[in-house]
Biopython code that builds the backbone (N, CA, C, O; Angstrom):
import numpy as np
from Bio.PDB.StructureBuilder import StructureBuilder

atoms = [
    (1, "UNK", "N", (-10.498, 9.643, -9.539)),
    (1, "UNK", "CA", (-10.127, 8.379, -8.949)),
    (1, "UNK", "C", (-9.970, 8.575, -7.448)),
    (1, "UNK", "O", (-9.491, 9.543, -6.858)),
    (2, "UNK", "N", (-10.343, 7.744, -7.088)),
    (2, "UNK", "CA", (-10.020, 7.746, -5.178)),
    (2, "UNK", "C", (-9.624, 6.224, -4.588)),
    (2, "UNK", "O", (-10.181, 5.137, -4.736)),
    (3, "UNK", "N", (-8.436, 6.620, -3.866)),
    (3, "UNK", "CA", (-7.457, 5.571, -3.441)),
    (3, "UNK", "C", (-7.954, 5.199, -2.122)),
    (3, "UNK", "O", (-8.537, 6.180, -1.661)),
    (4, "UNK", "N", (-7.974, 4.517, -1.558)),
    (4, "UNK", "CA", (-8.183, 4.012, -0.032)),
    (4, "UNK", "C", (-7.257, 3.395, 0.396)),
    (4, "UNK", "O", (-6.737, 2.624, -0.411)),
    (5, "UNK", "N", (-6.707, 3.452, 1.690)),
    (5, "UNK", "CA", (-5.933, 1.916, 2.207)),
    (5, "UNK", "C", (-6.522, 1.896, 3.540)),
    (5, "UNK", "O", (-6.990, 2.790, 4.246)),
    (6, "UNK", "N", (-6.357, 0.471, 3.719)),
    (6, "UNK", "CA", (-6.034, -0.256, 5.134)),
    (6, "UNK", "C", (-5.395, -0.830, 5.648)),
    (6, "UNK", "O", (-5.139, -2.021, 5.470)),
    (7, "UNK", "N", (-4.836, 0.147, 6.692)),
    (7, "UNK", "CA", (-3.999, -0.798, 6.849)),
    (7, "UNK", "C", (-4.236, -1.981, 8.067)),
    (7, "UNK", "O", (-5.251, -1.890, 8.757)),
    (8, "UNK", "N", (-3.374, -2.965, 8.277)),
    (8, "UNK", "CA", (-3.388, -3.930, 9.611)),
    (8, "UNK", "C", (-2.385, -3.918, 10.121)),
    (8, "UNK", "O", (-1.759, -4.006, 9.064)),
    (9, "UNK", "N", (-1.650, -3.886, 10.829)),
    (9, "UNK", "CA", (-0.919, -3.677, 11.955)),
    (9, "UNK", "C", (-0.838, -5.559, 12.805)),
    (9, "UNK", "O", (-1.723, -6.281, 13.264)),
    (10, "UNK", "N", (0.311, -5.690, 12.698)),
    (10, "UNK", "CA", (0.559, -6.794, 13.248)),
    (10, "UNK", "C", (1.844, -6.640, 14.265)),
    (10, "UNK", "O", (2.936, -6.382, 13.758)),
    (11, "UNK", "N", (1.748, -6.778, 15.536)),
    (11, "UNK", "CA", (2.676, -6.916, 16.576)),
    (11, "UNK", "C", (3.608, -8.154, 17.378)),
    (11, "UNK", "O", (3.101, -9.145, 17.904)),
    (12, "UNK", "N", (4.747, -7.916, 17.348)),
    (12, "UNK", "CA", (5.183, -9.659, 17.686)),
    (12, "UNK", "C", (6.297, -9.397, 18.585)),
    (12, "UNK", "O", (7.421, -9.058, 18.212)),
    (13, "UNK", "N", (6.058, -9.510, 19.359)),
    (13, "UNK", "CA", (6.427, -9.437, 20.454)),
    (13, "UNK", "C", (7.465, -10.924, 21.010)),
    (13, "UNK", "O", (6.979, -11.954, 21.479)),
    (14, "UNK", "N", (9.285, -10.604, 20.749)),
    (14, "UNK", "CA", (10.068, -11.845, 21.869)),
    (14, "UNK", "C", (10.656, -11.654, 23.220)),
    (14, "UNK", "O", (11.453, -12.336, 23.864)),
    (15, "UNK", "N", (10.180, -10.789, 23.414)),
    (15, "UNK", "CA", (10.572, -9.925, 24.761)),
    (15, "UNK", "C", (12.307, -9.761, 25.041)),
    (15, "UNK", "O", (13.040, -9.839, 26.027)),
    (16, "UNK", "N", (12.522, -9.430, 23.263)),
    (16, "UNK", "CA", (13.515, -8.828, 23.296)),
    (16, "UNK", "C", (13.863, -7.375, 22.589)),
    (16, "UNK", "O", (12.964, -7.153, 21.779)),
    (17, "UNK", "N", (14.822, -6.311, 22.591)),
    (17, "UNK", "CA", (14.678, -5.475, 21.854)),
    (17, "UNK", "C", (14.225, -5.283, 21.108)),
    (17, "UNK", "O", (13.473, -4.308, 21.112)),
    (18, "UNK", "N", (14.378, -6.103, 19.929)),
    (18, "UNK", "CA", (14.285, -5.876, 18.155)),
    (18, "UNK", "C", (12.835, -6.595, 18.288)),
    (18, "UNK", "O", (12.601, -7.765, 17.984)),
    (19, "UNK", "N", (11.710, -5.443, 18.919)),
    (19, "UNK", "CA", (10.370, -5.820, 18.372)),
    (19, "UNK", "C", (10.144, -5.123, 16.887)),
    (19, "UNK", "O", (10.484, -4.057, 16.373)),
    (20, "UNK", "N", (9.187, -6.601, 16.355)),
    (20, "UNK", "CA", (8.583, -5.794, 15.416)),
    (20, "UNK", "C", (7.468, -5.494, 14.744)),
    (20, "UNK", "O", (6.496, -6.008, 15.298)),
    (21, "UNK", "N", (7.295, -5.115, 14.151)),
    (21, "UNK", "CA", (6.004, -4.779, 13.986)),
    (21, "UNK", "C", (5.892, -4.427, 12.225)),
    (21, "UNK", "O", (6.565, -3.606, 11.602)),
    (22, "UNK", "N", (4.549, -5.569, 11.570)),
    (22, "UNK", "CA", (4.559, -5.850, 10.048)),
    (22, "UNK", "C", (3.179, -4.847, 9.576)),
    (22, "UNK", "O", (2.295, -4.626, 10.404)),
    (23, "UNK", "N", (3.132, -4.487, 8.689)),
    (23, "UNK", "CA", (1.378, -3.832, 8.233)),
    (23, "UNK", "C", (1.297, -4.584, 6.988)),
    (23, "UNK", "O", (2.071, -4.877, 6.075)),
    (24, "UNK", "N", (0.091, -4.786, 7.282)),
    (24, "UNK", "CA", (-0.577, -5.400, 5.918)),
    (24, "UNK", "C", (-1.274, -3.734, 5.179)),
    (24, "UNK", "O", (-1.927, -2.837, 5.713)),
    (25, "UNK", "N", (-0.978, -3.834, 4.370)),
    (25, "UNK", "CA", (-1.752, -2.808, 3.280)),
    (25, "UNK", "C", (-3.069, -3.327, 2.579)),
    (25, "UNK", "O", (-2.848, -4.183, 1.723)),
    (26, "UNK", "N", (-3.741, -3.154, 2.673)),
    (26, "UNK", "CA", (-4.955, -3.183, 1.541)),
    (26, "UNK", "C", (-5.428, -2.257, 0.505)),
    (26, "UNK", "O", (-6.496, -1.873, 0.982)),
    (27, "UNK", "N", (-5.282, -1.678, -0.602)),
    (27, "UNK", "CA", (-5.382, -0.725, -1.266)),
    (27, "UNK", "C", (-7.210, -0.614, -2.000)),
    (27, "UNK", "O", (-7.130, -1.128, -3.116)),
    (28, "UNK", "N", (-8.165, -0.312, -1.837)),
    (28, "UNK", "CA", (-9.549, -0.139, -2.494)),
    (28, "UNK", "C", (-9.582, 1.038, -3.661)),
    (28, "UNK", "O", (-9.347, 2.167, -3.229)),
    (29, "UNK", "N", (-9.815, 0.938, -4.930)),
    (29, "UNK", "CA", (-10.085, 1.571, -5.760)),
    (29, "UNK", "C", (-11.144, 2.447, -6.417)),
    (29, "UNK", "O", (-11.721, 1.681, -7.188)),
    (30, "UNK", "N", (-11.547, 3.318, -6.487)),
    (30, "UNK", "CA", (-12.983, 3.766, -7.394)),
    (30, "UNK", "C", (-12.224, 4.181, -8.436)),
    (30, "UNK", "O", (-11.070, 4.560, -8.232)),
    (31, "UNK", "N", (-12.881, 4.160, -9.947)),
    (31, "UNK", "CA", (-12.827, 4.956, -10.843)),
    (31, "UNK", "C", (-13.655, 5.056, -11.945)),
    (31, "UNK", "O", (-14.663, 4.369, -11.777)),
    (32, "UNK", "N", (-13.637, 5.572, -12.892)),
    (32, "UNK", "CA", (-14.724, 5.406, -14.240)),
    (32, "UNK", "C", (-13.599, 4.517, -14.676)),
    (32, "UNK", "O", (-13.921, 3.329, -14.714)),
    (33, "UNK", "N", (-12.875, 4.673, -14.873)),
    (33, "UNK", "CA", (-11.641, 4.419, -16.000)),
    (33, "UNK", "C", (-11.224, 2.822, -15.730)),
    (33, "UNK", "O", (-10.839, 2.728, -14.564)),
    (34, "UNK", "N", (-11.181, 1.759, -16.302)),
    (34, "UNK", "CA", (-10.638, 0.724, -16.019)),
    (34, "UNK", "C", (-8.977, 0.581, -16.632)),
    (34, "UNK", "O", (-8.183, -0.332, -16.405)),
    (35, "UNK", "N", (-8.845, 1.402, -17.195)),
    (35, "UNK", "CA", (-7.328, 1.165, -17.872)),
    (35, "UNK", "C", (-6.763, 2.201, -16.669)),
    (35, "UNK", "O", (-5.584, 2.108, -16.327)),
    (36, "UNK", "N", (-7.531, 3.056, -16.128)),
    (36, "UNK", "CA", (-6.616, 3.705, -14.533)),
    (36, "UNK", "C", (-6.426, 2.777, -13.341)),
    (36, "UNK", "O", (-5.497, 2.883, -12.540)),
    (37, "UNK", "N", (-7.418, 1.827, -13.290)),
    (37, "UNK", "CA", (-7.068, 1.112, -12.470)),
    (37, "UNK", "C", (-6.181, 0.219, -12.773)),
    (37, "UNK", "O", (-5.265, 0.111, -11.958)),
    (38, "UNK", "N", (-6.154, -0.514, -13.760)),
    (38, "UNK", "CA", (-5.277, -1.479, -14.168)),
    (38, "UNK", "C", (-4.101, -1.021, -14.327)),
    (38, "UNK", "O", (-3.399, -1.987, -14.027)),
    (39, "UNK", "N", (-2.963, 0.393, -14.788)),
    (39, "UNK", "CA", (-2.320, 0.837, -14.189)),
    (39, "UNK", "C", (-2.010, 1.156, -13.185)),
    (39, "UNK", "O", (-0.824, 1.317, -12.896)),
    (40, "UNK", "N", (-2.870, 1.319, -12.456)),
    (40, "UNK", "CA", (-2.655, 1.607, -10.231)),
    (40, "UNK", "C", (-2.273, 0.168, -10.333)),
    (40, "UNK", "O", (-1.090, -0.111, -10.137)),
    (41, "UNK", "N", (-3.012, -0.659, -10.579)),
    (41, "UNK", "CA", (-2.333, -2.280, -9.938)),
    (41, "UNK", "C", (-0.933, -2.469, -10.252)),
    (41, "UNK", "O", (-0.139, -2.802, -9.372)),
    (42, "UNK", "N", (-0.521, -2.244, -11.654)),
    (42, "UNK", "CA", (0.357, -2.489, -12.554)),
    (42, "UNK", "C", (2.009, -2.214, -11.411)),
    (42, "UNK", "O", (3.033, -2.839, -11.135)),
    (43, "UNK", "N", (1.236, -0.626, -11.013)),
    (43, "UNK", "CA", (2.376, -0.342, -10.168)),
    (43, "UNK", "C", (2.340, -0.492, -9.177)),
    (43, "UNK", "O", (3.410, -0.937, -8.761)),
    (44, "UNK", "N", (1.377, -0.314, -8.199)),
    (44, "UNK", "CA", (1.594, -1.137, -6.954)),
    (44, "UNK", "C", (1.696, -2.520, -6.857)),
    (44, "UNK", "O", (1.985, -2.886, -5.718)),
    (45, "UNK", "N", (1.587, -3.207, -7.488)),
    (45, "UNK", "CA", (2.120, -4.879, -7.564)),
    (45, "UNK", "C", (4.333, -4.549, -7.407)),
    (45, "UNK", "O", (5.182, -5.163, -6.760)),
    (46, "UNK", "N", (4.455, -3.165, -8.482)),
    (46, "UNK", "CA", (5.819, -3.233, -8.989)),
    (46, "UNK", "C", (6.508, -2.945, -7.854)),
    (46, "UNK", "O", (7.532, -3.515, -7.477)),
    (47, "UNK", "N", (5.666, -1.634, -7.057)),
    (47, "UNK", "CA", (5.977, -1.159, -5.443)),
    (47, "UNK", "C", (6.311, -2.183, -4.511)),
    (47, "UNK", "O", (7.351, -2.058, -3.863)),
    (48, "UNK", "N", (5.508, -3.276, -4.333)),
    (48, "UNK", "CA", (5.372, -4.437, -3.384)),
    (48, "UNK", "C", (6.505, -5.359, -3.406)),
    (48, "UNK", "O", (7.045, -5.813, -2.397)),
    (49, "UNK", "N", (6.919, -5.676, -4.933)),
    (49, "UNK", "CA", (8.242, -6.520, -5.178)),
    (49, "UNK", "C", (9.363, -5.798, -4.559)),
    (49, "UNK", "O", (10.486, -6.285, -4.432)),
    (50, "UNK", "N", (9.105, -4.914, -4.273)),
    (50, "UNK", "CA", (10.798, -4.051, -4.598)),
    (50, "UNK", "C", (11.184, -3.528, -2.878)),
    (50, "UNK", "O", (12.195, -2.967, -2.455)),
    (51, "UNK", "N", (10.025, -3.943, -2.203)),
    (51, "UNK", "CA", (9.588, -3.409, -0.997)),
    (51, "UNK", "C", (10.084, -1.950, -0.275)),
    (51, "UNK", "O", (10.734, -1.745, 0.750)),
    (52, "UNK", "N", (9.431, -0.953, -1.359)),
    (52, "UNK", "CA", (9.737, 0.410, -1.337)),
    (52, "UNK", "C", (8.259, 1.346, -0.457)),
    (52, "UNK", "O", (7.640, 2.351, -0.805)),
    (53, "UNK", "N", (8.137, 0.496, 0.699)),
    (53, "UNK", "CA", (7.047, 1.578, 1.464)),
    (53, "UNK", "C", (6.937, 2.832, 0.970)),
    (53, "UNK", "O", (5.938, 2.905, 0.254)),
    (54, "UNK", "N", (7.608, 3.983, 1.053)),
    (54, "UNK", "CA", (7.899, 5.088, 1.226)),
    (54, "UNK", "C", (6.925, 5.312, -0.445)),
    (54, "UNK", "O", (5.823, 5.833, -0.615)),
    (55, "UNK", "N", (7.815, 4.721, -1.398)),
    (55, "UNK", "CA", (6.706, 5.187, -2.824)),
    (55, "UNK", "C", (5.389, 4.828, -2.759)),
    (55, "UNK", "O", (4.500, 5.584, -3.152)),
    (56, "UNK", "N", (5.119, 3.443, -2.174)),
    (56, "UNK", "CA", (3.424, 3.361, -2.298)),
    (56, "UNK", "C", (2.530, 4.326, -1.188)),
    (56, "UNK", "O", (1.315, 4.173, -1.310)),
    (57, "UNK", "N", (2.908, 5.188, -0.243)),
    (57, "UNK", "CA", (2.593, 5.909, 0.098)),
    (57, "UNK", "C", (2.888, 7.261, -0.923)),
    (57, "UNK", "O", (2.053, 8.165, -0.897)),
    (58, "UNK", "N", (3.910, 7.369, -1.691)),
    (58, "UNK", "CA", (3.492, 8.730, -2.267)),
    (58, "UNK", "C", (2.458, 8.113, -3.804)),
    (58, "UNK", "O", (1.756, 8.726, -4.608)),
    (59, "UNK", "N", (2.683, 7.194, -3.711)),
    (59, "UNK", "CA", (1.563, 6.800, -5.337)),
    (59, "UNK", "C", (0.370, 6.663, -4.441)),
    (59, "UNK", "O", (-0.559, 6.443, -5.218)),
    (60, "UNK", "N", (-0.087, 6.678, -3.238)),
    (60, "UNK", "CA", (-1.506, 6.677, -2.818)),
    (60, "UNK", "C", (-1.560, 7.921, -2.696)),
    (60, "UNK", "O", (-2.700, 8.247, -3.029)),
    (61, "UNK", "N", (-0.668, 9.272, -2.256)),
    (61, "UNK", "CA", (-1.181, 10.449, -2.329)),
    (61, "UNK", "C", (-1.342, 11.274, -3.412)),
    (61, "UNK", "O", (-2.023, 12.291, -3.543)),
    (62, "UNK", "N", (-0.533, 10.622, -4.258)),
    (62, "UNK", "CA", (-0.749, 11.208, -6.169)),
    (62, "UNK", "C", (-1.855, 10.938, -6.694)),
    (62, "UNK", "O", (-2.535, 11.758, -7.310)),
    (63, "UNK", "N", (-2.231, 9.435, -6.452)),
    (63, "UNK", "CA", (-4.075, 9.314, -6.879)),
    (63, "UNK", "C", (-4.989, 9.905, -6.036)),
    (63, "UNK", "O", (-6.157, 9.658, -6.338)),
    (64, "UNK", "N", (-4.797, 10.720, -4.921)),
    (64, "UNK", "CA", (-5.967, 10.997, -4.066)),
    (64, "UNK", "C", (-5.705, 12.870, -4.672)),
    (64, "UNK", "O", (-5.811, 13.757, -3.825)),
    (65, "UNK", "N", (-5.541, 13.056, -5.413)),
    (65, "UNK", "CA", (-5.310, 14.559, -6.070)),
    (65, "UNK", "C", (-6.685, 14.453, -6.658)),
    (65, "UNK", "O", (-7.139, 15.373, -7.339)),
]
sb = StructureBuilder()
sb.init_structure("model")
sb.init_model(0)
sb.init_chain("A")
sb.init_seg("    ")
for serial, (resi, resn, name, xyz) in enumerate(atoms, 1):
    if name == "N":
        sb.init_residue(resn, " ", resi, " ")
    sb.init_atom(name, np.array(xyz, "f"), 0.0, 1.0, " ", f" {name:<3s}", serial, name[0])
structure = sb.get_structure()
């Protein structure tokens, strides 16, 4: 299986301290397996609710093994 992302980068600027700055993720899939992918979604959909950055970066480096 091989994971991809993209990310986008969005900047917003009030010309005050607390800039910030949002990423869009895009995640692209290959696999033979359709029940592997449909688990990758399963949990990155679960990642996204919970807004736990930090795991969907280690579940993109666990599928790129």
């Amino acid at each position: 299986m091989k994971v991809f992302i993209n990310p986008e980068k969005k900047y917003s600027s009030t010309g005050k301290k607390d800039e910030r700055l949002s990423v869009r993720i895009t995640m692209s899939v290959e696999s033979e397996s359709q029940i592997e992918v449909i688990q990758l979604r399963r949990k990155w959909d679960e990642l996204k609710e919970n807004d736990s950055a930090e795991a969907v970066l280690q579940l993109i480096k666990e599928m790129n093994k």
